[in-house]
C-alpha positions as CSV (number, residue, x, y, z in Angstrom):
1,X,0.0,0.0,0.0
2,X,2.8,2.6,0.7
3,X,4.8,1.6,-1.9
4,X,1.7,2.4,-4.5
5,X,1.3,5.6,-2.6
6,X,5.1,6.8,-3.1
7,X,5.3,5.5,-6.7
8,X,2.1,8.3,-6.9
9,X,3.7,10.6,-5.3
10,X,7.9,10.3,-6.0
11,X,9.5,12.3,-8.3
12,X,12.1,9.4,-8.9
13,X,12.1,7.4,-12.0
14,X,11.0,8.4,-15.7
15,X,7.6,8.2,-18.4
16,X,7.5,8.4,-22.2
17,X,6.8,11.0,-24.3
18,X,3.2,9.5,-24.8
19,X,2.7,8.6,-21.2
20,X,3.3,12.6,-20.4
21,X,0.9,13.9,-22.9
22,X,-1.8,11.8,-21.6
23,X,-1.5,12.9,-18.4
24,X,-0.7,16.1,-19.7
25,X,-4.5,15.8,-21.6
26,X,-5.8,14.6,-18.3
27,X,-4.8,17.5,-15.9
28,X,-5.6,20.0,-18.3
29,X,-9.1,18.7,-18.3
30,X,-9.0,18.3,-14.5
31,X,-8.0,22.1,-14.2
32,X,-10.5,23.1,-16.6
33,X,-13.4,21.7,-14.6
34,X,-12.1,23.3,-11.4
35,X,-11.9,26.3,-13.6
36,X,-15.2,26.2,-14.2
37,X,-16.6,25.2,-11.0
38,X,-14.9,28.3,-9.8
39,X,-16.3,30.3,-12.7
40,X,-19.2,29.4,-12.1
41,X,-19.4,29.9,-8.1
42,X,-17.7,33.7,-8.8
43,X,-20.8,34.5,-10.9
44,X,-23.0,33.5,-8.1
45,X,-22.4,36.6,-6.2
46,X,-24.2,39.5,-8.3
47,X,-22.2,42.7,-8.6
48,X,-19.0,41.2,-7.1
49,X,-17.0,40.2,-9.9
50,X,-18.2,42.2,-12.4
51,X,-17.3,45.8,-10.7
52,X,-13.8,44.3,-9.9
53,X,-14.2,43.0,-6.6
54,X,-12.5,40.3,-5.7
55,X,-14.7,37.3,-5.3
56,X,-16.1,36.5,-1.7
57,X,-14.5,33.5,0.9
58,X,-17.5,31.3,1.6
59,X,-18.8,31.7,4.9
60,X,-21.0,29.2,6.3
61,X,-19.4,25.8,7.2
62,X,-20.5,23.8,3.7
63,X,-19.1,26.5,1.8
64,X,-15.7,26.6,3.7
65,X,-15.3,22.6,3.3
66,X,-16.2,22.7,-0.3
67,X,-13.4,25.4,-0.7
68,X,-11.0,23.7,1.3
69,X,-11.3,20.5,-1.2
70,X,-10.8,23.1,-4.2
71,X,-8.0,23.8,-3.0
72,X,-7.1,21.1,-2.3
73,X,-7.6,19.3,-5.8
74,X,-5.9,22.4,-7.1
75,X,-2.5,21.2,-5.5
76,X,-3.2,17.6,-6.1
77,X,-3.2,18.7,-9.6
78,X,-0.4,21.1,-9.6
79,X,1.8,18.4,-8.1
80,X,0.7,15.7,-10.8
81,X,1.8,18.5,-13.4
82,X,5.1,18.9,-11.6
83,X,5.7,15.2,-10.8
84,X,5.5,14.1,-14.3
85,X,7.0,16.7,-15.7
86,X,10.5,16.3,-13.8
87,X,10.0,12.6,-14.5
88,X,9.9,12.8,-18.4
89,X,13.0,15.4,-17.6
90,X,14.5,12.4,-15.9
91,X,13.8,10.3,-19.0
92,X,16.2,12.3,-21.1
93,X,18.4,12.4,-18.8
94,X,18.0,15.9,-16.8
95,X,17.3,16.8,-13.8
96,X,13.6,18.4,-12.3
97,X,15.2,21.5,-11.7
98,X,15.2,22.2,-15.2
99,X,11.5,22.8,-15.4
100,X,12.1,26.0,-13.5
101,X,14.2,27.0,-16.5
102,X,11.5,26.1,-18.6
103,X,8.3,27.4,-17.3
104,X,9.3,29.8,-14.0
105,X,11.9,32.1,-15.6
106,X,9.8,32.9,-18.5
107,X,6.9,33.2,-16.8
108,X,8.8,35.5,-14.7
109,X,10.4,37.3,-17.6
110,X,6.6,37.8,-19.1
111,X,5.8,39.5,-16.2
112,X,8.8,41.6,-15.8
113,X,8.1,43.2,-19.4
114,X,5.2,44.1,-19.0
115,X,5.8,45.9,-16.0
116,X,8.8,47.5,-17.9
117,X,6.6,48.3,-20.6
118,X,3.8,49.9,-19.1
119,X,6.8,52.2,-17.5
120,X,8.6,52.7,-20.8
121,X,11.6,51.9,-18.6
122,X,13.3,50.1,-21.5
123,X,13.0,50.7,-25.1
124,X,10.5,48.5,-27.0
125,X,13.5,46.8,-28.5
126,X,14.6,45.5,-25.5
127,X,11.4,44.1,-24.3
128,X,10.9,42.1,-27.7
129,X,14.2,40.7,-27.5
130,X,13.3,39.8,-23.4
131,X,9.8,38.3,-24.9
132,X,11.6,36.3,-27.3
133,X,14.0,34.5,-25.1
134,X,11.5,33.7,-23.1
135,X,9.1,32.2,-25.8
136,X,12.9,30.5,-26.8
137,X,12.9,29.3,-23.5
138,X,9.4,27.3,-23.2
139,X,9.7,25.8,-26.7
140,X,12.9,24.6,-26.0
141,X,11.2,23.2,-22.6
142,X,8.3,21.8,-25.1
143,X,10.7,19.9,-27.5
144,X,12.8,18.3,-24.3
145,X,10.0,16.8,-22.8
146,X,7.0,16.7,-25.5
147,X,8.8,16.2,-28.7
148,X,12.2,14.4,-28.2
149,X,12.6,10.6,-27.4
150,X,14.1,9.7,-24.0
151,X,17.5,8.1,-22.9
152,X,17.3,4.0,-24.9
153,X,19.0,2.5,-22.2
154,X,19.3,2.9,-18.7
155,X,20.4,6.5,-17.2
156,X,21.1,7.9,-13.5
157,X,17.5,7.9,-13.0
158,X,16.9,4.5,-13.8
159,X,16.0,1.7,-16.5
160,X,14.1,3.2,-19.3
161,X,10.1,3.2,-18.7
């Protein structure tokens, strides 16, 4: 029983290319529906979200529990989508903290622009050329784990999947 647990929950060993996009299909649905199920429980408060408030905490006890699971499945699913990520990394033979290459510093960098942008801080030059190493960046992130095929044999994270 534990050892199905940890094999759920490790980041050790490595998955396919196909075994990542289905599970890359599969969370993206997951976080869809809570998506909408938040969606749709923000547009049950009249007036709230639609002058720019923020949307309301719940407040009676049902409310509270069913907000606590959301949150919940939320991280469930955000570890899933880190879990299998570092493992197809692993597959070719790199290791997690890659991913933060791949997805936090051009998220970051997206950000950063556009803060320097709306403050003309740096010429517009500067910010395309920011923009594009950063689009650089996740593709390259895309190919390594989506496109290209993992290690044939054996590697320091284990025998191939």
């Amino acid at each position: 029983m534990i050892a199905k647990l940890r094999q759920y929950v490790s980041l050790a060993g490595r998955i396919t290319r196909l075994r990542f996009w289905l599970w890359l299909v599969a969370v993206t649905i997951a976080f869809s529906v809570l998506g909408a199920i938040f969606f749709v429980y923000a547009m049950s408060f009249p007036g709230a979200y639609e002058n720019g408030g923020p949307t309301p905490f719940p407040t009676d006890p049902l409310g509270k529990a069913l907000a606590v699971l959301w949150f919940i499945a939320l991280a469930a699913l955000l570890w899933c989508l880190i879990r299998m990520s570092v493992r197809r990394l692993h597959d070719r033979s790199k290791n997690g903290w890659w991913l933060l290459l791949f997805t936090a510093v051009p998220n970051a960098v997206v950000g950063g622009t556009h803060d320097l942008a709306m403050n003309t801080v740096v010429p517009d030059g500067a910010v395309t050329v920011l923009l594009l190493t950063a689009l650089a960046l996740f593709l390259w992130g895309v190919a390594e784990m989506g496109v290209l095929p993992g290690d044939a044999g054996d590697n320091r994270y284990g025998a191939p999947p």
